[in-house]
N, CA, C and O of each residue as an XYZ file, in Angstrom:
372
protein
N       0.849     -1.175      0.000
C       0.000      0.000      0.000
C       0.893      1.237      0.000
O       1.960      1.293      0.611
N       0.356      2.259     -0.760
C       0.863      3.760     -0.845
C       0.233      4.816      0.110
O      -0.945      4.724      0.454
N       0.974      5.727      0.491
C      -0.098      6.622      1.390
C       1.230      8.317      0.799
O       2.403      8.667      0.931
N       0.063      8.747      0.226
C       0.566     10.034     -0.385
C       0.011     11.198      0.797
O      -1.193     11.452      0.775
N       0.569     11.644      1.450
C       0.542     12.444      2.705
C       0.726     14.084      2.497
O       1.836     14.369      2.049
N      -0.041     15.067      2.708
C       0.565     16.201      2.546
C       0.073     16.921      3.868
O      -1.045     17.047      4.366
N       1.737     17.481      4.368
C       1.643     18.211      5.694
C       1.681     19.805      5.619
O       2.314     20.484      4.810
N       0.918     20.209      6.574
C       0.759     21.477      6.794
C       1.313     21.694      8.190
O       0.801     21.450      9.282
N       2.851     22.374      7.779
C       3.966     22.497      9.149
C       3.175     23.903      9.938
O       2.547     24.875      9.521
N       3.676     23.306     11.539
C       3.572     24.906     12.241
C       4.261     25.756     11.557
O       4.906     25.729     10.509
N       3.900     26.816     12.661
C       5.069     28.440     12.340
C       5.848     28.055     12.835
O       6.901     28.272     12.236
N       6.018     27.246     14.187
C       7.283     27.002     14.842
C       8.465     26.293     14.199
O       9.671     26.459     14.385
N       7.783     25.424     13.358
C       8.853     24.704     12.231
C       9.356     25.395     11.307
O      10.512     25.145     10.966
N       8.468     26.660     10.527
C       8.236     27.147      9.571
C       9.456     28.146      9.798
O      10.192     28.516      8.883
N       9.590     28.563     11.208
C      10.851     29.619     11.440
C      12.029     29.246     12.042
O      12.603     30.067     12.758
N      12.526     28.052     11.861
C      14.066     27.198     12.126
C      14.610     27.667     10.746
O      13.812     27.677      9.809
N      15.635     27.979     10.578
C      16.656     28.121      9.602
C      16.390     27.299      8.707
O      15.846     26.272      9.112
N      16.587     27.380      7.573
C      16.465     26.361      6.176
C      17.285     24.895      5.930
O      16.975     23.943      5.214
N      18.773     25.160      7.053
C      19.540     23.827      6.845
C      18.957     23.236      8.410
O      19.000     22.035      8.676
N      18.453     24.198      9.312
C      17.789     22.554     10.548
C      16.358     22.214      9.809
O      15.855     21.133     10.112
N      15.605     23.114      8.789
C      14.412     22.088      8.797
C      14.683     21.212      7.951
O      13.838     20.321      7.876
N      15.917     21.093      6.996
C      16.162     19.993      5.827
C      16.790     19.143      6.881
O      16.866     18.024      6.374
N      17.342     19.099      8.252
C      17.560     18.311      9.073
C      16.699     17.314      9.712
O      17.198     16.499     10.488
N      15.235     17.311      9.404
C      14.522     16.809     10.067
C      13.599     15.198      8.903
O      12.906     14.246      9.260
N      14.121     15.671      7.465
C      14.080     14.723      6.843
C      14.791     13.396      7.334
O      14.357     12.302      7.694
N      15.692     13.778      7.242
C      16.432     12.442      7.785
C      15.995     11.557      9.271
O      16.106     10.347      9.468
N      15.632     12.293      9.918
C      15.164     11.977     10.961
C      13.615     11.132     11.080
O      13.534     10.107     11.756
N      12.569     11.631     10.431
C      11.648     11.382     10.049
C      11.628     10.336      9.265
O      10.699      9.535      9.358
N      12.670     10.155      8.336
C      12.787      8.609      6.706
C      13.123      7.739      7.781
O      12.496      6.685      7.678
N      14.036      7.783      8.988
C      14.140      6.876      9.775
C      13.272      6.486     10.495
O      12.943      5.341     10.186
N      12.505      7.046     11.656
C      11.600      6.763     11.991
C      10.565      6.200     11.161
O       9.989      5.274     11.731
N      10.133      6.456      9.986
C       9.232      5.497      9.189
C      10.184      4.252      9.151
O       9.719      3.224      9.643
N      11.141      4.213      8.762
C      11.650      2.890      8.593
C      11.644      1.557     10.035
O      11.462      0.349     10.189
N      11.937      2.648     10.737
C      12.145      2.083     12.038
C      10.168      1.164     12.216
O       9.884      0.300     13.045
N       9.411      1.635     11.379
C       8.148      0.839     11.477
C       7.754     -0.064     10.305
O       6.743     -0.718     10.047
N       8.790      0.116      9.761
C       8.307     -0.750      8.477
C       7.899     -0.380      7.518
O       7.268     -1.070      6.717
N       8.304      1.348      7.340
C       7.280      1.968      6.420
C       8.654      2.735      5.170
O       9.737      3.239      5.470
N       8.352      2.641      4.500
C       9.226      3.340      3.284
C       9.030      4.167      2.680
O       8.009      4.130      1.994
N      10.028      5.507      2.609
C      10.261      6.640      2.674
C      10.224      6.863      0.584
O      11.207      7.270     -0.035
N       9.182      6.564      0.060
C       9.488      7.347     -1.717
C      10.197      8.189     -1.933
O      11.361      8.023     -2.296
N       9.657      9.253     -1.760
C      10.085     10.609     -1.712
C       9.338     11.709     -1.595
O       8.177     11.844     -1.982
N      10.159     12.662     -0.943
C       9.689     14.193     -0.856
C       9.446     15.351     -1.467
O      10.239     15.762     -2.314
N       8.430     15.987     -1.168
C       8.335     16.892     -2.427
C       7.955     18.540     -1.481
O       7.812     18.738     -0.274
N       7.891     19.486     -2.670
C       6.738     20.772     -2.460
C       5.606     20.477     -3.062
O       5.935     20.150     -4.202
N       4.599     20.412     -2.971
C       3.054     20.339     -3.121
C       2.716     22.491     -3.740
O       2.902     23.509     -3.074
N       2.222     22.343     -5.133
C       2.350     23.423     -5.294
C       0.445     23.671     -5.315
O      -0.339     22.736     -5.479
N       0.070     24.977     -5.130
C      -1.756     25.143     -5.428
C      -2.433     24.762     -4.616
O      -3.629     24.998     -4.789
N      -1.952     23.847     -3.095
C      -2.754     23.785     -1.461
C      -2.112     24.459     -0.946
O      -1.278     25.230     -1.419
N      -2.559     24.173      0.702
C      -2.018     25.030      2.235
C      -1.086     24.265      2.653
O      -0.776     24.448      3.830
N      -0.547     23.491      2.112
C       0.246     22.523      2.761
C       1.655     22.558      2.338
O       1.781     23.147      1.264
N       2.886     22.063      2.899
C       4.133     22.825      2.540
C       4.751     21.352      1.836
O       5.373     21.610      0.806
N       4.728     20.452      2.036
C       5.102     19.358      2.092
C       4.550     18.435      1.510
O       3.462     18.252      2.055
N       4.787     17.381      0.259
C       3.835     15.990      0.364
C       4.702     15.284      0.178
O       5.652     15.583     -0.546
N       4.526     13.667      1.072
C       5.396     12.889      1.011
C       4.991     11.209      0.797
O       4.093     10.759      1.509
N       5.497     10.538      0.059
C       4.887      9.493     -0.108
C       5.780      8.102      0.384
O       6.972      7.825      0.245
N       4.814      7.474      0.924
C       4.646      6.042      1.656
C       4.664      4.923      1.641
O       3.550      4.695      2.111
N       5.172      3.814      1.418
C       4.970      2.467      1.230
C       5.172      1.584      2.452
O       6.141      1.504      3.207
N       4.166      1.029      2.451
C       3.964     -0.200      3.269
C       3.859     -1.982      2.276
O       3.058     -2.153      1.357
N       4.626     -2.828      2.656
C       4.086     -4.055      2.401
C       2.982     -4.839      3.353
O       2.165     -5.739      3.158
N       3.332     -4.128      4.345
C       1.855     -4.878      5.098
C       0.591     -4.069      4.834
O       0.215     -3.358      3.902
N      -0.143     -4.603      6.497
C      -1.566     -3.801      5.984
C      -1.157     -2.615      6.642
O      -0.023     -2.482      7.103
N      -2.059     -1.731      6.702
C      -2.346     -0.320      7.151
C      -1.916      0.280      8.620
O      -1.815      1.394      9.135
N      -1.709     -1.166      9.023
C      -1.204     -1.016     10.475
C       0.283     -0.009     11.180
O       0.519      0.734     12.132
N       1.059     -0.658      9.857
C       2.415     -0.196     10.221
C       2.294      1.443     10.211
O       2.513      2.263     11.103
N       1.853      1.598      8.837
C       1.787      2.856      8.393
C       0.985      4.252      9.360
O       1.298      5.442      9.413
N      -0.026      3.562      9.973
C      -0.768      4.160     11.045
C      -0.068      4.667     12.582
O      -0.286      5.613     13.340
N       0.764      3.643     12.587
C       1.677      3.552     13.957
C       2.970      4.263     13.902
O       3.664      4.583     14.868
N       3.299      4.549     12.170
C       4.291      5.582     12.491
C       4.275      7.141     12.554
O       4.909      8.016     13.144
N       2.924      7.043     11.383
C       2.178      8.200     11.655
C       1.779      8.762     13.162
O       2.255      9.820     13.573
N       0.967      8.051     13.864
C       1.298      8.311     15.167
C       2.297      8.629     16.304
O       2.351      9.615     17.039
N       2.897      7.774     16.259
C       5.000      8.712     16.258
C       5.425      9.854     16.279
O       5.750     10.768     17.037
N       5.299      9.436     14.778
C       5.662     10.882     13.738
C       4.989     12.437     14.550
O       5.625     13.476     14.723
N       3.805     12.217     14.870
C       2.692     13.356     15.180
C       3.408     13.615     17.067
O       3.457     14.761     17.514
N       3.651     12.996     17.508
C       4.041     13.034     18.618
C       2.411     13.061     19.555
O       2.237     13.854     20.480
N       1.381     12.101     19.126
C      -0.061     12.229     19.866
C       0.455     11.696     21.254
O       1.512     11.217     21.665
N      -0.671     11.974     21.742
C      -0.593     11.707     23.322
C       0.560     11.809     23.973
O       0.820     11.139     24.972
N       1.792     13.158     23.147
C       2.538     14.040     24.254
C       2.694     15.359     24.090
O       2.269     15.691     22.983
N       3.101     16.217     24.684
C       3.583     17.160     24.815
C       4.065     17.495     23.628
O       4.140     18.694     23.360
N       4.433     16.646     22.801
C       5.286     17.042     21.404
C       4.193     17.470     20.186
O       4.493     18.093     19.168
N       2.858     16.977     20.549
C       1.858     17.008     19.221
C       1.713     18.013     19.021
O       1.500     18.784     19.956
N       1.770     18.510     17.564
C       1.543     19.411     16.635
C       2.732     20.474     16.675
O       2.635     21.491     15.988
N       3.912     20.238     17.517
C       5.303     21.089     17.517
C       4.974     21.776     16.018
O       4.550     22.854     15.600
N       5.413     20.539     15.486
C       6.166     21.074     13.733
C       5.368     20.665     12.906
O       5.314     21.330     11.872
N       4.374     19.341     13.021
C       3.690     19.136     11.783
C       2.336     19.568     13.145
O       2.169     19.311     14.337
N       1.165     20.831     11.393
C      -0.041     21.303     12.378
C      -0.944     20.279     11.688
O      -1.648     19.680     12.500
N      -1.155     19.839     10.154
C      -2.181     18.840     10.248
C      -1.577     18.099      9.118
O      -0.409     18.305      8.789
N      -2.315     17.267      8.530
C      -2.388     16.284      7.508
C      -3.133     15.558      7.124
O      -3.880     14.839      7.787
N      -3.017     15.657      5.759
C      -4.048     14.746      4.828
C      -3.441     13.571      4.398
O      -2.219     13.453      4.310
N      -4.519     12.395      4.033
C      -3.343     11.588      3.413
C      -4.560     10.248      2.939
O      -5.383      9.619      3.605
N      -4.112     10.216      1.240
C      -4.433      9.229      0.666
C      -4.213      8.081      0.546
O      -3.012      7.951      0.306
N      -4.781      7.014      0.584
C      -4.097      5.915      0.532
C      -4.244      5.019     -1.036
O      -5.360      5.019     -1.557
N      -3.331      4.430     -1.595
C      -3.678      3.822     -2.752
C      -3.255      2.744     -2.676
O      -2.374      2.415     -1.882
N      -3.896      1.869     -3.625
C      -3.864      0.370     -3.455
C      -3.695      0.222     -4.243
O      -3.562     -0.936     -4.639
């Protein structure tokens, strides 16, 4: 499964210097990996509100992909919504 994702970063992310927020790619391709999830690639999303779209692969089901997303978001801490404020995200089969 594919999951084409497009994020809409805080301001707080939005105002780190240009070489720490390209720092946070790397960080993020790992953490998906670290669940089983695979990092396509990154883009600019041009004509939405969103700064970012990034796409997804899973060989399993939907599970993995859900659980890193969750991670990723930092839900149920203190960390949610730091840097990423929302997201959409398609899934294709």
């Amino acid at each position: 499964m594919k999951y084409i994702t497009f994020c809409e970063l805080s301001n707080e992310f939005l105002r780190l210097p240009l070489d720490e927020r390209h720092s946070y790619v790397p960080i993020w391709t790992k953490l998906a990996a670290e669940h089983n999830v695979k990092t396509l690639f990154w883009g600019m999303p041009m004509g939405v509100k969103e700064h970012i779209v990034c796409v997804f692969e899973t060989k399993k089901d939907g599970e993995a992909f859900f659980n890193f997303e969750r991670e990723w978001l930092g839900l149920g801490t203190p960390e949610a919504g730091k840097f990423v404020k929302s997201l959409r995200t398609i899934t294709v089969y």
